[in-house]
Residue frames as a rotation matrix with the C-alpha (Angstrom) as fourth column:
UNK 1
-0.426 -0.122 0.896 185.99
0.800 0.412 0.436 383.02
-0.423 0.903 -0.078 63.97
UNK 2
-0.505 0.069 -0.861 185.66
-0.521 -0.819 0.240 386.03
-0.688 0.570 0.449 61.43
UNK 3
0.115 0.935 0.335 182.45
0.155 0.316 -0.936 385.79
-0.981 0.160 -0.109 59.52
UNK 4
0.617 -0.046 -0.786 183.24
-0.733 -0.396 -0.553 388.06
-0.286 0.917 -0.278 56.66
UNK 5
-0.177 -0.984 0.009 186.34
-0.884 0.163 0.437 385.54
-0.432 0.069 -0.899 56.28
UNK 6
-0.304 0.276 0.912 184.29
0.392 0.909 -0.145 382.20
-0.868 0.313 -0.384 56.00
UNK 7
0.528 0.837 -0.145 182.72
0.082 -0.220 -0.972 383.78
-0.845 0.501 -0.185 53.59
UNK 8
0.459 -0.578 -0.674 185.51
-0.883 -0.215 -0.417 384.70
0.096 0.787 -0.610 51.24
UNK 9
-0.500 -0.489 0.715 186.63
-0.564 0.810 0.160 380.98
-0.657 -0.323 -0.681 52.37
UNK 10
-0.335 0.485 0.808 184.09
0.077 0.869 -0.490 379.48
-0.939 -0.102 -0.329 51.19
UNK 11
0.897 -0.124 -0.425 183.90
-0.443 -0.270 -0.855 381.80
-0.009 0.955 -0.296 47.36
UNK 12
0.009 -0.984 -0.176 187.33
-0.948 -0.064 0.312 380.57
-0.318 0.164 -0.934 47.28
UNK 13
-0.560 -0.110 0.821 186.98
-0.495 0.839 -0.225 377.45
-0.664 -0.532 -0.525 48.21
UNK 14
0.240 0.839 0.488 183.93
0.266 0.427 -0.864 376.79
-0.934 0.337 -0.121 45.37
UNK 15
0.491 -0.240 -0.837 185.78
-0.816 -0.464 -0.345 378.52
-0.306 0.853 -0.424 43.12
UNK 16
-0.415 -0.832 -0.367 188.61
-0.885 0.463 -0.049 375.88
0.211 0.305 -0.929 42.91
UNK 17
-0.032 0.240 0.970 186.08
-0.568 0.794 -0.215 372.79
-0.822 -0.558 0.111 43.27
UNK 18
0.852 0.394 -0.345 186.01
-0.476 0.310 -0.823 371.98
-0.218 0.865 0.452 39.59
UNK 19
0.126 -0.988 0.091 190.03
-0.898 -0.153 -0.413 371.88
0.421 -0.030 -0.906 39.94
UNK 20
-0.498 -0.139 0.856 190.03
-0.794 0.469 -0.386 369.82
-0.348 -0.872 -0.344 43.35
UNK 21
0.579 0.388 0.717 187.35
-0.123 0.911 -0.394 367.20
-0.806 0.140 0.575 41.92
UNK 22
0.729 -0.419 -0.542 189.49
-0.417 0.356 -0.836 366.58
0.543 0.835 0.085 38.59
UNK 23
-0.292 -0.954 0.070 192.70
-0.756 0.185 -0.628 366.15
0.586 -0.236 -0.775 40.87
UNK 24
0.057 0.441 0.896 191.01
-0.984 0.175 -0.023 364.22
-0.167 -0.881 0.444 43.03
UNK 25
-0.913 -0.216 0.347 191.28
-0.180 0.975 0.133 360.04
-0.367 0.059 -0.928 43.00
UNK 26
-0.327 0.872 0.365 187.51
0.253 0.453 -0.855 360.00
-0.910 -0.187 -0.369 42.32
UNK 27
-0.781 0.078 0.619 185.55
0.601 -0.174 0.780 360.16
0.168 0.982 0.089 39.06
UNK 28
-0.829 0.462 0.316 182.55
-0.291 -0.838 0.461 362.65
0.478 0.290 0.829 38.16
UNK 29
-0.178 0.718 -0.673 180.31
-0.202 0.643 0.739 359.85
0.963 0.268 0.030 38.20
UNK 30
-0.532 -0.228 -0.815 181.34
0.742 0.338 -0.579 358.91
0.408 -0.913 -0.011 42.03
UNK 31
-0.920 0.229 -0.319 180.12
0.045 -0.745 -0.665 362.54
-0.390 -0.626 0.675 43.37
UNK 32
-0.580 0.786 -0.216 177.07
-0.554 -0.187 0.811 362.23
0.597 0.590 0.544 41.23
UNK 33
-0.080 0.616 -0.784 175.88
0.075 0.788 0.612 359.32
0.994 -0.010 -0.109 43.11
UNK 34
-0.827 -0.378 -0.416 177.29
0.538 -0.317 -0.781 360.71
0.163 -0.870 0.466 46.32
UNK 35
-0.960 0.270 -0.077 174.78
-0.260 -0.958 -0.123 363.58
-0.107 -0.098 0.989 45.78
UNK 36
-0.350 0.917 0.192 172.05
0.508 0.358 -0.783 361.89
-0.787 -0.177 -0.591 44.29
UNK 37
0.385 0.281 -0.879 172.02
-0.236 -0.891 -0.388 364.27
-0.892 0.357 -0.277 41.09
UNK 38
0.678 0.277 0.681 171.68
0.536 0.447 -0.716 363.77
-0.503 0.850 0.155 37.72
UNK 39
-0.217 -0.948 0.233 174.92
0.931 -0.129 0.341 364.91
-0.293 0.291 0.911 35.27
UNK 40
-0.297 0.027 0.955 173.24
0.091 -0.994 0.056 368.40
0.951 0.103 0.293 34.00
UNK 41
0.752 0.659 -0.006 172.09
0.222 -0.244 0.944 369.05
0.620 -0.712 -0.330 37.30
UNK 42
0.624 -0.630 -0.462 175.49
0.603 0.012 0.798 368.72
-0.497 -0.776 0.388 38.83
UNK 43
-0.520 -0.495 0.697 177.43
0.798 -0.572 0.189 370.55
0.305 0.654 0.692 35.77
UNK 44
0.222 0.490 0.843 174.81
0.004 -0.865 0.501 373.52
0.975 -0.108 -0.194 36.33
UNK 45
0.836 0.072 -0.544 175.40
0.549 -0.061 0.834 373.17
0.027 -0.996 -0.090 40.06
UNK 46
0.406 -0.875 -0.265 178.88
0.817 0.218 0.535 373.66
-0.410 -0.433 0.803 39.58
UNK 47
-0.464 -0.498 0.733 179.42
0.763 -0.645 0.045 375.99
0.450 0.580 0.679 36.95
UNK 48
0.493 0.675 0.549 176.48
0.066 -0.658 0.750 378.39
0.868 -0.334 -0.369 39.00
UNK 49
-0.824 -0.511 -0.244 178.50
0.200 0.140 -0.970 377.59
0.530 -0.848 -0.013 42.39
UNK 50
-0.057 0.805 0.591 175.28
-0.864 -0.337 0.375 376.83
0.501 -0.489 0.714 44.28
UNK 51
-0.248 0.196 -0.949 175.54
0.343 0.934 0.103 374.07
0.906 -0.300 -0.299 46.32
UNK 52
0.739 0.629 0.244 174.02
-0.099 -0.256 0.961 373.52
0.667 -0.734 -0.127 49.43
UNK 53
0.043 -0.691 0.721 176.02
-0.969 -0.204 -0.137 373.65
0.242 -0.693 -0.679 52.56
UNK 54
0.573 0.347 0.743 174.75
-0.478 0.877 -0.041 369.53
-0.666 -0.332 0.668 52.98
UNK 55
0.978 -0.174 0.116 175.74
0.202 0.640 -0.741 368.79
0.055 0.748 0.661 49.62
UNK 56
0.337 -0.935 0.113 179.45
-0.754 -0.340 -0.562 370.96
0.564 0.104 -0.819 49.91
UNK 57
0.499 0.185 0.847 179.22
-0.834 0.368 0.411 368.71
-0.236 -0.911 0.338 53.46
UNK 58
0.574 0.183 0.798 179.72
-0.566 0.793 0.225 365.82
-0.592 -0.580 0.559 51.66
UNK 59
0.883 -0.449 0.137 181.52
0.081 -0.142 -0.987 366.50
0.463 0.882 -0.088 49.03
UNK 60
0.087 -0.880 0.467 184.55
-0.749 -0.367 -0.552 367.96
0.657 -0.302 -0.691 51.04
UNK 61
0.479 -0.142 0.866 184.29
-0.559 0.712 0.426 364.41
-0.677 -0.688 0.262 53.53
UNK 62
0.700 -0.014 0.714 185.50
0.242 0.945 -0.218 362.80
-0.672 0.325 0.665 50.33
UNK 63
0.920 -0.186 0.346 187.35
0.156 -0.636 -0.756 365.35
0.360 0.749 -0.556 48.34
UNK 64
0.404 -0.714 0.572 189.41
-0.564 -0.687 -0.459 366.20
0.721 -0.138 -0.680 51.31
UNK 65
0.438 0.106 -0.893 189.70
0.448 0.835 0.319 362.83
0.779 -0.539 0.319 53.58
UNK 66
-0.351 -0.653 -0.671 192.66
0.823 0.126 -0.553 364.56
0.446 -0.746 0.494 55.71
UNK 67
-0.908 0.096 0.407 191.70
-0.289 -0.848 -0.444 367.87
0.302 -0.521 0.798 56.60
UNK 68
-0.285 0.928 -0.240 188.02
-0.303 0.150 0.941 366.20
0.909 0.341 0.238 57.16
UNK 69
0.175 -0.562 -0.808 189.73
0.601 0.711 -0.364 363.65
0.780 -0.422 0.463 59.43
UNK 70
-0.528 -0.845 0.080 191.37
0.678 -0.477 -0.559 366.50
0.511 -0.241 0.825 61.12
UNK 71
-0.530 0.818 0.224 188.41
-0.394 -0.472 0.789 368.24
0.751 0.330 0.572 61.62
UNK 72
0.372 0.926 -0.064 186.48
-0.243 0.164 0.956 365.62
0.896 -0.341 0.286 63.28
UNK 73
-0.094 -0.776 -0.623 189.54
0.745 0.360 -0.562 364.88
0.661 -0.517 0.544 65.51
UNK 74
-0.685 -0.648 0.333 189.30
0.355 -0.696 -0.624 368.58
0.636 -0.309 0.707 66.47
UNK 75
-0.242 0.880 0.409 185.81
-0.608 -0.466 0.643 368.60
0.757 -0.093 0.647 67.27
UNK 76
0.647 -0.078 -0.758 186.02
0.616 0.639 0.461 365.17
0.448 -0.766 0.461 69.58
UNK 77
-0.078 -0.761 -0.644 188.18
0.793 0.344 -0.503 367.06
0.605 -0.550 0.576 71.17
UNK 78
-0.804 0.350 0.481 186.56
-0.345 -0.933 0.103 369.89
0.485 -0.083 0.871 71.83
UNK 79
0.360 0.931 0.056 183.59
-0.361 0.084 0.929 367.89
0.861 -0.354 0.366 73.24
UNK 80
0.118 -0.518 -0.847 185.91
0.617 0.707 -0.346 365.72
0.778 -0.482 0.403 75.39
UNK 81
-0.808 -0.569 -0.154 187.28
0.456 -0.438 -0.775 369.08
0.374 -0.696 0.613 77.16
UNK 82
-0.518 0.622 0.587 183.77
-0.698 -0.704 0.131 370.67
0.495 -0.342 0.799 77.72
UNK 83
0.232 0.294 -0.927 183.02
-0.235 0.942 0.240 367.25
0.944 0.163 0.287 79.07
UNK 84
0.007 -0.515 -0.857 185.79
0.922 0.336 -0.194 366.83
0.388 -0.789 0.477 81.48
UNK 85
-0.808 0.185 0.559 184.98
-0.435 -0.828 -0.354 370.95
0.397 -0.530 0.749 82.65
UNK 86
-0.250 0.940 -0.232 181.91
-0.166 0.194 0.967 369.62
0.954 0.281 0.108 83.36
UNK 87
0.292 0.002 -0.956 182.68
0.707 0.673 0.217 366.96
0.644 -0.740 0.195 85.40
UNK 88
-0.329 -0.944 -0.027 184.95
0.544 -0.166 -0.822 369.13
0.772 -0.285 0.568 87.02
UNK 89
-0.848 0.372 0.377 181.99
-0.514 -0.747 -0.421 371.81
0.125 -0.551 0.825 88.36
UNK 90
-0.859 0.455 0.235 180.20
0.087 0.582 -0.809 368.83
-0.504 -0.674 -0.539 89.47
UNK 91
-0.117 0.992 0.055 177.83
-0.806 -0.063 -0.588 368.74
-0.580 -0.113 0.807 86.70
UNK 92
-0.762 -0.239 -0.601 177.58
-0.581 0.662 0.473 365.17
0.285 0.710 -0.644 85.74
UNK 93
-0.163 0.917 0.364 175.54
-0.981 -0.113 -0.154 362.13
-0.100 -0.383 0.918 86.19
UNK 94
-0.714 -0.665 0.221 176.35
-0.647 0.746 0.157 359.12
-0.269 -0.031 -0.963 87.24
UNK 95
-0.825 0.245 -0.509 174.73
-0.351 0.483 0.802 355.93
0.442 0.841 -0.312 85.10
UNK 96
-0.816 0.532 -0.224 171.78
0.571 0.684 -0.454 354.82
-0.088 -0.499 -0.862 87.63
UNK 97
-0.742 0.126 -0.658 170.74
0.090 -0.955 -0.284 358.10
-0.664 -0.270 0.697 87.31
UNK 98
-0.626 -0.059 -0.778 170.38
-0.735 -0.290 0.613 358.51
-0.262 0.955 0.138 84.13
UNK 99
-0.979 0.048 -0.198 168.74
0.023 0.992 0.126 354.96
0.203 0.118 -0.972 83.87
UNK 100
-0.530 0.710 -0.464 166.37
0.792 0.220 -0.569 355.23
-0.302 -0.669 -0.679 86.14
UNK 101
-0.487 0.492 -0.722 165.43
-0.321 -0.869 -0.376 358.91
-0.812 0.049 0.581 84.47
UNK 102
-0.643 0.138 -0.753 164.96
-0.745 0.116 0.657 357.13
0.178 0.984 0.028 80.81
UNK 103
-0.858 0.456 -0.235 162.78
0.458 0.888 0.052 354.66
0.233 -0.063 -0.970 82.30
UNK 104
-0.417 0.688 -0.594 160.87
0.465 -0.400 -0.790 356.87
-0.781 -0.605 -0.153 83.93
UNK 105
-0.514 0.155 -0.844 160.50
-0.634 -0.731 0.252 359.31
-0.577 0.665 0.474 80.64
UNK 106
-0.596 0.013 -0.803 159.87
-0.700 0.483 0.526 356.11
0.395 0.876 -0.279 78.35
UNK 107
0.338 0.937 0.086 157.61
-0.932 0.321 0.166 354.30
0.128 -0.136 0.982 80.36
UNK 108
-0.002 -0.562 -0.827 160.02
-0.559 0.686 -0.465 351.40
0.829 0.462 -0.315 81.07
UNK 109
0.618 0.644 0.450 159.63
-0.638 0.077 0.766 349.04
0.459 -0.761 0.459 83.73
C-alpha cells in the first residue's frame, strides 16, 4: 500500500463527505448522535475537514454499509489464511493447552 496515495485518498475522500452524507439515507441529526457532537461542532468539523480517524471510522461504517461490509469480509479473511499458515508450520495450540495455561495465568482452579 502507497502511503502518499492514502493520503490523497483520504483529502479526497473528506472532501466529498458533505456530498456523501446529504445522499446518504441518513439525516444530519443521525451522525450527530453517532459522534456524540453538538450541531456547530460538527458543521465546524466538517467545513475545517478535521475529523479524527475514530470519528471518520464510524462515520464511513454507516455512510458506506457495502464497501464497509466488504472490508471486514476482507480482513476475516486475511486472518483466517494467516491462521491456517500457522497451523500449517505447526504453530498452534490445541484447547487443553490453552486451558490449562489461562488457569494457570488467572489463578483458576
Amino acid at each position: 500500500m502507497n502511503t502518499v496515495a492514502v493520503i490523497y485518498n483520504y483529502d479526497s475522500i473528506i472532501s466529498h463527505l458533505v456530498e456523501d452524507i446529504k445522499k446518504s439515507n441518513y439525516k444530519v441529526n443521525y451522525f450527530l448522535k453517532l459522534l456524540d457532537l453538538k450541531p456547530s461542532f460538527f458543521y465546524k468539523k466538517l467545513r475545517e475537514k478535521r475529523f479524527t480517524s475514530t470519528e471518520m471510522k464510524l462515520i464511513a461504517k454507516h455512510l458506506y454499509p457495502e464497501e464497509y461490509q466488504e472490508y471486514k469480509d476482507t480482513l476475516i479473511s486475511q486472518f483466517l489464511e494467516a491462521s491456517k499458515k500457522q497451523l500449517k508450520e505447526g504453530k498452534g495450540v490445541d484447547f487443553e493447552t490453552v486451558l490449562r495455561e489461562s488457569k494457570a495465568k488467572y489463578s483458576i482452579v
